[in-house]
C-alpha positions, 0 to 999 in steps of 0.5 A: 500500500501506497500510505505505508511508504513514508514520502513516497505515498503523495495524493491530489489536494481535493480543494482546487478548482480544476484536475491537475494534468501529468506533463511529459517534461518538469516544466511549465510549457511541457505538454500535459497528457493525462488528467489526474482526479482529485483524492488520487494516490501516487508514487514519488519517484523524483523530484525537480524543481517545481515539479514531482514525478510520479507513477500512477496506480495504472503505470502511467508515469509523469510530472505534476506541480508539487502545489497540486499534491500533499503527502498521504496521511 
């Protein structure tokens, strides 16, 4: 489980306006792909700059703004 990873386990902050997106590169004109929910759990792999990398429960791999994310409780 996700949760039992200290600083590992990060989710979706529920209180934004609008879903977040993965983007392909750590930067801010890099494409986004994917919509991510609010409340969804995800694995830190990296961390760069304003950016975290992280592995969904399906796979899928990708950088989000880290002022979009807390670490699970």
């Amino acid at each position: 489980m996700l949760s039992q990873l200290p600083g590992k386990c990060w989710v979706v902050k529920k209180d934004l306006s609008k879903s977040p997106r993965l983007r392909d590169l750590p930067h801010r004109d890099a494409q986004p792909f994917k919509a991510v929910s609010q409340g969804e759990q995800m694995l830190k792999l990296d961390d760069k700059g304003d950016f975290l990398k992280v592995k969904l429960s399906d796979d899928t791999e990708g950088w989000i703004f880290v002022d979009q994310v807390q670490l699970c409780d």
